[in-house]
N, C-alpha and C positions, 0 to 999 in steps of 0.2 A: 504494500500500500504506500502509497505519497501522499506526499502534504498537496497534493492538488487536487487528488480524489476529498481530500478532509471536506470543505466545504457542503459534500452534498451528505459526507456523513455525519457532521458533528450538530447535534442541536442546538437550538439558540436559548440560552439563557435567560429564564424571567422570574420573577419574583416566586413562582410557584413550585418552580421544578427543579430547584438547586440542589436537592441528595441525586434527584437520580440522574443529572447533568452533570455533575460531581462522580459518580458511579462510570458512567460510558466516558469522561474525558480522562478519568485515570487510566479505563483502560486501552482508550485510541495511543495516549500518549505514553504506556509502557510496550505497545506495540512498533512505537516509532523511538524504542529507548533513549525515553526524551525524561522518563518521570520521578530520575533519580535528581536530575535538574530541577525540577519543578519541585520535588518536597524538600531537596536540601540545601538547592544553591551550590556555589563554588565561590572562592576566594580569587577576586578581583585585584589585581596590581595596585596600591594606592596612588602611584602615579607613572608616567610613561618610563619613566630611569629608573622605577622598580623593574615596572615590567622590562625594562631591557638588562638589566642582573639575572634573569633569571635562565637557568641550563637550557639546554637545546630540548631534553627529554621534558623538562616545563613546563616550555612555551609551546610543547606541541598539546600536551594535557591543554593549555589553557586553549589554544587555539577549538581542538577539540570541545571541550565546555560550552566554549561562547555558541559555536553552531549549532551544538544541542540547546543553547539557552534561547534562538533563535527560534530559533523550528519549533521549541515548544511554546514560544510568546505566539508564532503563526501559527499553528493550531488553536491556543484558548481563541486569541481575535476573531477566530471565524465562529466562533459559540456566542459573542457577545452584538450586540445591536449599539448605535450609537449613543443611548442614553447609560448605557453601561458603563462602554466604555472610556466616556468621561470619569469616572471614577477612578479607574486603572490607569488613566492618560501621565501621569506620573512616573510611576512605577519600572523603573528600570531593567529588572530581571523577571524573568517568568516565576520567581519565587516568590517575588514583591505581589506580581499580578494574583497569582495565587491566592497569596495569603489575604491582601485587600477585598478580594470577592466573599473568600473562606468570614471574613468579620462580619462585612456587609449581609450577607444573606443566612451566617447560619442562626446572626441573632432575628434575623427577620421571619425566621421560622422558629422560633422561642415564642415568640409576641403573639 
């Protein structure tokens, strides 16, 4: 599967159906082993002359992460609608995006 089939597979997000839109994105996105990114993050260079100290075996890891941190930011995008993802519009890693929805909706299903 690709992230360009995602679209027609991934549902859209609303106020209603965030366990079981939460349920199918975990597992589109351990399909496209993306969702070790998504629940833990990676450790970001704090700036460019870090990241340029760092080994060749490294920066390949980091290189690596960022694509999967990519790919799993374009997959959630395509679950969300534009009033969403105003919320998200911040959020720089897929972990961020994650976790901001995870606040947003699981207390909205509390209430």
């Amino acid at each position: 599967m690709t992230t360009e089939n995602a679209h027609t597979l991934i549902p859209k997000l609303t106020k209603d159906n965030y366990d079981s839109w939460c349920i199918r994105l975990k597992a589109f996105l351990g399909s496209q082993e993306c969702i070790e990114i998504v629940q833990y993050g990676y450790d970001e260079p704090e700036s460019k002359e870090a990241e340029d100290t760092l080994q060749e075996v490294e920066k390949q890891v980091l290189k690596a992460n960022r694509k999967k941190d990519n790919k799993a930011k374009t997959i959630i995008y395509q679950g969300l609608d534009e009033a969403i993802f105003e919320i998200i519009a911040s959020a720089e890693t897929s972990k961020e995006i994650w976790e901001a929805l995870q606040q947003k909706y699981k207390r909205c299903q509390q209430n």
